[in-house]
N, CA and C of each residue as an Amber inpcrd file, in Angstrom:
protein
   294
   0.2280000  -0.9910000 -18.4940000  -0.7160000  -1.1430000 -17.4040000
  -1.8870000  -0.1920000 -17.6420000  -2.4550000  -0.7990000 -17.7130000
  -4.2260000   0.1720000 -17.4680000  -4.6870000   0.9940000 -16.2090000
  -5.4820000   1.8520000 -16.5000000  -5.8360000   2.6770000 -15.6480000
  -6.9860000   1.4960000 -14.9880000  -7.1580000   1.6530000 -13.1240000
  -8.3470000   0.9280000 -13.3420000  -9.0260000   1.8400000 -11.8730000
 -10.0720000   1.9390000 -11.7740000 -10.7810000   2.4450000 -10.7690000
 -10.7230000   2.0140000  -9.6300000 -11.0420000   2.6660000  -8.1900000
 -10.8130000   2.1610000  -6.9090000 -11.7220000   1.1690000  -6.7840000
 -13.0430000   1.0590000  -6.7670000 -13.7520000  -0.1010000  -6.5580000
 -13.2660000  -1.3030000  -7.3420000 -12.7480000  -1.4060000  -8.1060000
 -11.9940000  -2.6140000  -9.1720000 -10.9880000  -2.9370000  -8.3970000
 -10.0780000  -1.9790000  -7.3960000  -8.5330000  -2.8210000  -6.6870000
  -9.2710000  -4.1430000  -5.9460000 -10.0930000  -4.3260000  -5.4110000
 -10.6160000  -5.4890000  -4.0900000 -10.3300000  -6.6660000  -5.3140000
 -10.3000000  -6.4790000  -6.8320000 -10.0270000  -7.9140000  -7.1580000
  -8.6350000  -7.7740000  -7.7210000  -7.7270000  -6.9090000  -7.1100000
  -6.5410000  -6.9600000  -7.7670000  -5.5370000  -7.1720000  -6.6340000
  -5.6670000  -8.1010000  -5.5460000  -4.9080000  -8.1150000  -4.3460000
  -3.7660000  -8.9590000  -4.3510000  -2.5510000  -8.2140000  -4.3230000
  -1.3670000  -8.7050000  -4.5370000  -0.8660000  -8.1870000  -5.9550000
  -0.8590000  -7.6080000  -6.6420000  -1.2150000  -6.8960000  -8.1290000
  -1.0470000  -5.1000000  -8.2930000   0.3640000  -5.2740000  -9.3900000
   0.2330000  -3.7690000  -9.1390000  -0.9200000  -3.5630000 -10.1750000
  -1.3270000  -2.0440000  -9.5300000  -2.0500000  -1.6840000 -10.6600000
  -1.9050000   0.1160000 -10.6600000  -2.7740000   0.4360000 -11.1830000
  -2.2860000   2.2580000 -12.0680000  -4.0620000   2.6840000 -11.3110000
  -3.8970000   3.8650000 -10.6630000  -5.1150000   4.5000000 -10.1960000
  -5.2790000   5.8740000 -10.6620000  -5.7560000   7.0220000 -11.0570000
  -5.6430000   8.2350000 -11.1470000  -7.2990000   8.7830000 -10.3730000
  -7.1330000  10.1660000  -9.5750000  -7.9160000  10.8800000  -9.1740000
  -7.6910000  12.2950000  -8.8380000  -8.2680000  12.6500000  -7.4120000
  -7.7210000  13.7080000  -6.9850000  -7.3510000  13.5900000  -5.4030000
  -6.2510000  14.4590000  -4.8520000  -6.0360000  14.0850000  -3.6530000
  -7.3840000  14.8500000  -2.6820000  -7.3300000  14.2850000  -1.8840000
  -8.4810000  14.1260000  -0.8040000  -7.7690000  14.4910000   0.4770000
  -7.1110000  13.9060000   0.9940000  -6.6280000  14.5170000   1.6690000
  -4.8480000  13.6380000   2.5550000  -4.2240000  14.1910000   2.9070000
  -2.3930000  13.6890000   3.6840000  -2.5510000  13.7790000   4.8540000
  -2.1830000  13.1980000   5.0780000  -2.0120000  12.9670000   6.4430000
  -0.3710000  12.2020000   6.4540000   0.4600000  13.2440000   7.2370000
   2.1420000  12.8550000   7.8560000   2.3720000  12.6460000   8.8090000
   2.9490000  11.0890000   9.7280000   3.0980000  11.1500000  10.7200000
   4.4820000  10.6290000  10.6730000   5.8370000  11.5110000  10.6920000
   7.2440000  11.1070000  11.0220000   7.3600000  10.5520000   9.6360000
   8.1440000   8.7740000   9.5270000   8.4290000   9.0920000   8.3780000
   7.1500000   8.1530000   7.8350000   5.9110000   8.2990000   8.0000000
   5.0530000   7.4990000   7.1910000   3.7520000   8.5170000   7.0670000
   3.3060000   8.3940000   5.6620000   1.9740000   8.7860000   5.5910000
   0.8630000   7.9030000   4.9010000  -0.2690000   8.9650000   4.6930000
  -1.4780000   8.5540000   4.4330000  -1.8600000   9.3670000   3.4450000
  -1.9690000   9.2030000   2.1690000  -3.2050000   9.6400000   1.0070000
  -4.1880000   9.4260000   0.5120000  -5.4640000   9.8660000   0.9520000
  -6.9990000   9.4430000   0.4140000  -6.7250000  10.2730000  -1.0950000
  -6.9090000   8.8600000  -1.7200000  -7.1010000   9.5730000  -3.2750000
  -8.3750000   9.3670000  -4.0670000  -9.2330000  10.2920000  -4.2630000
 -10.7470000   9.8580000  -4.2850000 -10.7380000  10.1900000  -6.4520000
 -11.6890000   9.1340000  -6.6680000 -12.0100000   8.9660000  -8.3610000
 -13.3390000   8.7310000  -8.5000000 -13.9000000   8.4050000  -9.3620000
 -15.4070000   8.2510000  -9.6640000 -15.8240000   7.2160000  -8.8230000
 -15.0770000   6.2500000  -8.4750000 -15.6790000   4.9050000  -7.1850000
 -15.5270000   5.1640000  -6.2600000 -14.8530000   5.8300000  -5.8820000
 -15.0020000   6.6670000  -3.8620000 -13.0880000   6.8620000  -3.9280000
 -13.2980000   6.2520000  -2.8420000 -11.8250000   6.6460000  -2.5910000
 -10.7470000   5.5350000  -1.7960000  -9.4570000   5.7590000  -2.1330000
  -8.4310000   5.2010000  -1.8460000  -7.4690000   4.8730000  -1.1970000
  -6.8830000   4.1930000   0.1400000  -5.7770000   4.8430000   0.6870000
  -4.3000000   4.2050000  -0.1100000  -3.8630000   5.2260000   0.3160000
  -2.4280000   5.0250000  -0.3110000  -1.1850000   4.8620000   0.6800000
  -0.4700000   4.1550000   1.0790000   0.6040000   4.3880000   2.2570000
   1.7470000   4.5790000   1.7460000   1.9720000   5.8620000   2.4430000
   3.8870000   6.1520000   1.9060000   4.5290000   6.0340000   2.9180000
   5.6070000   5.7260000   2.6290000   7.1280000   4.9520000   3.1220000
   8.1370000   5.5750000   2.9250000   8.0460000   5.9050000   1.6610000
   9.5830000   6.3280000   0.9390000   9.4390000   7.6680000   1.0220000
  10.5120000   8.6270000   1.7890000  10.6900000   9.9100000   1.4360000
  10.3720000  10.2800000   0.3460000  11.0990000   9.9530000  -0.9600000
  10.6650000  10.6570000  -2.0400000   9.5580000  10.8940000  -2.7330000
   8.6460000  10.0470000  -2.4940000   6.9440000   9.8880000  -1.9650000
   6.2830000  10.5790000  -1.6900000   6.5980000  10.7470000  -0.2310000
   6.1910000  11.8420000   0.5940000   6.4390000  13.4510000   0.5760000
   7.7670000  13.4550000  -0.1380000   8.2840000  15.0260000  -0.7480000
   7.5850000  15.3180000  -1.7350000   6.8220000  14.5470000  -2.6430000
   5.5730000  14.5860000  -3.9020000   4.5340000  14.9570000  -3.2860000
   3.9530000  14.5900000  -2.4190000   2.6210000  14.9760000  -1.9130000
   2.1550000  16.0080000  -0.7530000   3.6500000  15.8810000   0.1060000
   3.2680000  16.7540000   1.4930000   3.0540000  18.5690000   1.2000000
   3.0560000  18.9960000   0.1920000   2.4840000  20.3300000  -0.2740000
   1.3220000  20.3030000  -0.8360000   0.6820000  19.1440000  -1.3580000
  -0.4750000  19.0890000  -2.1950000  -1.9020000  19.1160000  -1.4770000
  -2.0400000  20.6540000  -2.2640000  -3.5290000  20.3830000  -2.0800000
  -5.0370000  19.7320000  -2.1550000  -6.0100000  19.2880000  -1.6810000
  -7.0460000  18.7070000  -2.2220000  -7.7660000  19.0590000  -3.8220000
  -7.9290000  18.1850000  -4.0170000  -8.6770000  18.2140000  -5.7590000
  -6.7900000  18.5970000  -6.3810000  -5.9930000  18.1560000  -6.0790000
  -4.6660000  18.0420000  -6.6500000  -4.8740000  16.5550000  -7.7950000
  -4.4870000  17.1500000  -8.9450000  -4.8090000  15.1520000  -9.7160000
  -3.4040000  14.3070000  -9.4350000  -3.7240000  13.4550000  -9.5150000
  -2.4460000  12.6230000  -9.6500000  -2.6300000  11.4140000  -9.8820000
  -1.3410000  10.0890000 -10.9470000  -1.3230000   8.8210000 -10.7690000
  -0.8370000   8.1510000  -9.3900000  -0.8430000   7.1490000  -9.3620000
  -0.7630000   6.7330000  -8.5570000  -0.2360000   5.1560000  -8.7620000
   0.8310000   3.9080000  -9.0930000   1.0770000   3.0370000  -9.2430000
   1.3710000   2.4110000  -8.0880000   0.6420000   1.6150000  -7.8900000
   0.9070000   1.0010000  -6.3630000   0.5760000  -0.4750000  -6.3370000
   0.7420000  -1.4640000  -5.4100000   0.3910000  -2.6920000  -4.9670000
  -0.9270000  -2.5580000  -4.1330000  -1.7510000  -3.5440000  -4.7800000
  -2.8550000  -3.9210000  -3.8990000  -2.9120000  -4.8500000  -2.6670000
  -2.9700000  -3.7960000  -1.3870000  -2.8350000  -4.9230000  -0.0840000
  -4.0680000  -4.8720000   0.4590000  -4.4720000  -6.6050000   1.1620000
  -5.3170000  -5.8600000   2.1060000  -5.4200000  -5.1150000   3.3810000
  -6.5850000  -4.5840000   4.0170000  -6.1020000  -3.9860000   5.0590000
  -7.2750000  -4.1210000   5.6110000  -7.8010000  -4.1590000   7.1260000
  -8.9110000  -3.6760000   8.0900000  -8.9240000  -2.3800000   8.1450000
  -8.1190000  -1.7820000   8.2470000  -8.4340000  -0.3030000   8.3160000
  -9.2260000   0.6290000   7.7560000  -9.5900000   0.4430000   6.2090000
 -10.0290000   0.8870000   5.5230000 -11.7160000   0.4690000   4.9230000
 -12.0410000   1.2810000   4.7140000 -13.3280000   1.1020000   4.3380000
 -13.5860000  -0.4110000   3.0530000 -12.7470000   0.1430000   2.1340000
 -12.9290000  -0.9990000   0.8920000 -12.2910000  -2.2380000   0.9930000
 -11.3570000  -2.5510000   2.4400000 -10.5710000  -3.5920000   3.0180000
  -9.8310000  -3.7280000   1.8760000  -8.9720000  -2.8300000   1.4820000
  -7.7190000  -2.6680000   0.8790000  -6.5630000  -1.3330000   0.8600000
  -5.4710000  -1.2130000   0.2080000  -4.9860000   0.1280000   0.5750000
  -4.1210000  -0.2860000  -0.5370000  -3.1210000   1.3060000  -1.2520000
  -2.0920000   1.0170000  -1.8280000  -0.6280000   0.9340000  -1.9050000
  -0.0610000  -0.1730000  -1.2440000   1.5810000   0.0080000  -0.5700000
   2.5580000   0.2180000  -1.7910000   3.7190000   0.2310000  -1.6550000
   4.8270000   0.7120000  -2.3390000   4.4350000   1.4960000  -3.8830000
   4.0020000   2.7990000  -3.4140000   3.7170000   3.4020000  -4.9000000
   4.3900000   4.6360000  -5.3100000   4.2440000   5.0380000  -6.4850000
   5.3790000   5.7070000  -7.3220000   4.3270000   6.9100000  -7.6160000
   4.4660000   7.8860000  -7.1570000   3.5350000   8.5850000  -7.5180000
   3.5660000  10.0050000  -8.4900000   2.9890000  10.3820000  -9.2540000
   2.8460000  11.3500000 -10.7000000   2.1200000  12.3600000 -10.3460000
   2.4430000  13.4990000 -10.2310000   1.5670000  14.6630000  -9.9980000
   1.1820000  15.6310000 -11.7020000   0.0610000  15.4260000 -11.6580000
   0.1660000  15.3510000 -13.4350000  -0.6930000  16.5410000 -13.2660000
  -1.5660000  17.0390000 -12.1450000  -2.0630000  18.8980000 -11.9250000
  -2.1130000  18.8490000 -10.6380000  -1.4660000  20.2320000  -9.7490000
  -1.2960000  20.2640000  -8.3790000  -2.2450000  21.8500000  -8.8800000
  -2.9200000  21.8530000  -7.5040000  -3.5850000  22.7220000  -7.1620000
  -2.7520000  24.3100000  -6.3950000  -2.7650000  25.2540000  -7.1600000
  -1.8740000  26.2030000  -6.6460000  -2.6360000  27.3930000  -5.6860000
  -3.8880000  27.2850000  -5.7210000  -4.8010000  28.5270000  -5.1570000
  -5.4150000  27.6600000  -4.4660000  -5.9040000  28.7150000  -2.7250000
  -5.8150000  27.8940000  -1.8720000  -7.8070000  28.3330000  -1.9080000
């Protein structure tokens, strides 16, 4: 799978695909969250589900890098009317200084 940029998911709907950037910012509410993951085309949301997911990211700081393999859904919510559901996520540099 190829790396492909956030403005490129709007033609990949229904389609996994591979994203890398930096985190932007989490947001946890119970057991679901939210990751803006921003790259050279703006930025991304990501929805987590799965605990083990969420145990990857809920310490991470902004400008943290990471992959990101996810499904392209659409969504209203979001700016680019898409988001990324069921994804597997790679913390490949976490930010340690605050």
């Amino acid at each position: 799978m190829n790396r492909i940029i956030s403005t490129e998911t709007i033609q990949k709907i229904g389609e996994k695909v591979e994203v890398r950037g930096w985190v932007n910012s989490v947001r946890l509410l119970g057991k679901i969250g939210f990751l803006i993951l921003r790259d050279r085309g703006g930025n991304i949301q990501v929805v987590l589900e799965n605990a083990d997911q969420i145990s990857k990211v809920k310490h991470l700081q902004p400008g943290s890098i990471i992959t990101v393999f996810g499904t392209v859904s659409e969504s209203t919510q979001t700016d680019l009317g898409i988001e990324l559901i069921n994804p597997e996520i790679e913390v490949v540099s976490a930010v340690t200084e605050a």
